[in-house]
C-alpha positions in Angstrom: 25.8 -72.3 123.5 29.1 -71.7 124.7 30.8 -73.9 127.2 33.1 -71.9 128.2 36.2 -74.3 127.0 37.3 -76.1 124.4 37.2 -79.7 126.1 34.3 -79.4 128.2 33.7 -82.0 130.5 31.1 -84.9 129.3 28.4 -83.5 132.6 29.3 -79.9 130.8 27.9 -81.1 127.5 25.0 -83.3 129.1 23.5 -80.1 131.0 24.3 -78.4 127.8 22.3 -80.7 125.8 19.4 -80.6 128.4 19.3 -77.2 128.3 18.9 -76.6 124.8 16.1 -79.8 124.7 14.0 -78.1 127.6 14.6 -74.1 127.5 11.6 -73.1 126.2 13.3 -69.4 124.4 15.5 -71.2 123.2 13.0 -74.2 121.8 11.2 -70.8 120.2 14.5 -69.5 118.7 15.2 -72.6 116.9 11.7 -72.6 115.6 12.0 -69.3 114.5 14.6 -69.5 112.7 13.8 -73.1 111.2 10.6 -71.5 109.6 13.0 -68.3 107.9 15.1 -71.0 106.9 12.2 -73.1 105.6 10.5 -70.1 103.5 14.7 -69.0 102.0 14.6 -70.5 98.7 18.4 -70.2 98.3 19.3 -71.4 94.5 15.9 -69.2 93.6 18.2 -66.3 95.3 21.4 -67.2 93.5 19.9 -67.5 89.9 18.4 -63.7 90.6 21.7 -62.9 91.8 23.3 -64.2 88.6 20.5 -63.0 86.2 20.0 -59.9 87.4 
């Protein structure tokens, strides 16, 4: 999410925050991508990397 500064203000972060807690794409997104991270089985990908 971008705020649009560097130093937002602490009622720029706090709608920020709510946003992201209640927007329900955004809820999907995360849970999305939490199950492709979930199922990446990353030192299984670096040893096939390395071994070949």
């Amino acid at each position: 999410m971008d705020l649009g500064t560097a130093t937002p203000s602490p009622e720029a972060v706090a709608e920020a925050v709510r946003t992201l807690l209640t927007d329900e794409e955004i809820r999907a997104n995360v849970r999305r991508i939490a199950e492709v991270y979930a199922a990446h089985d990353a030192v299984d990908r670096i040893e096939r990397l390395i071994t070949g």
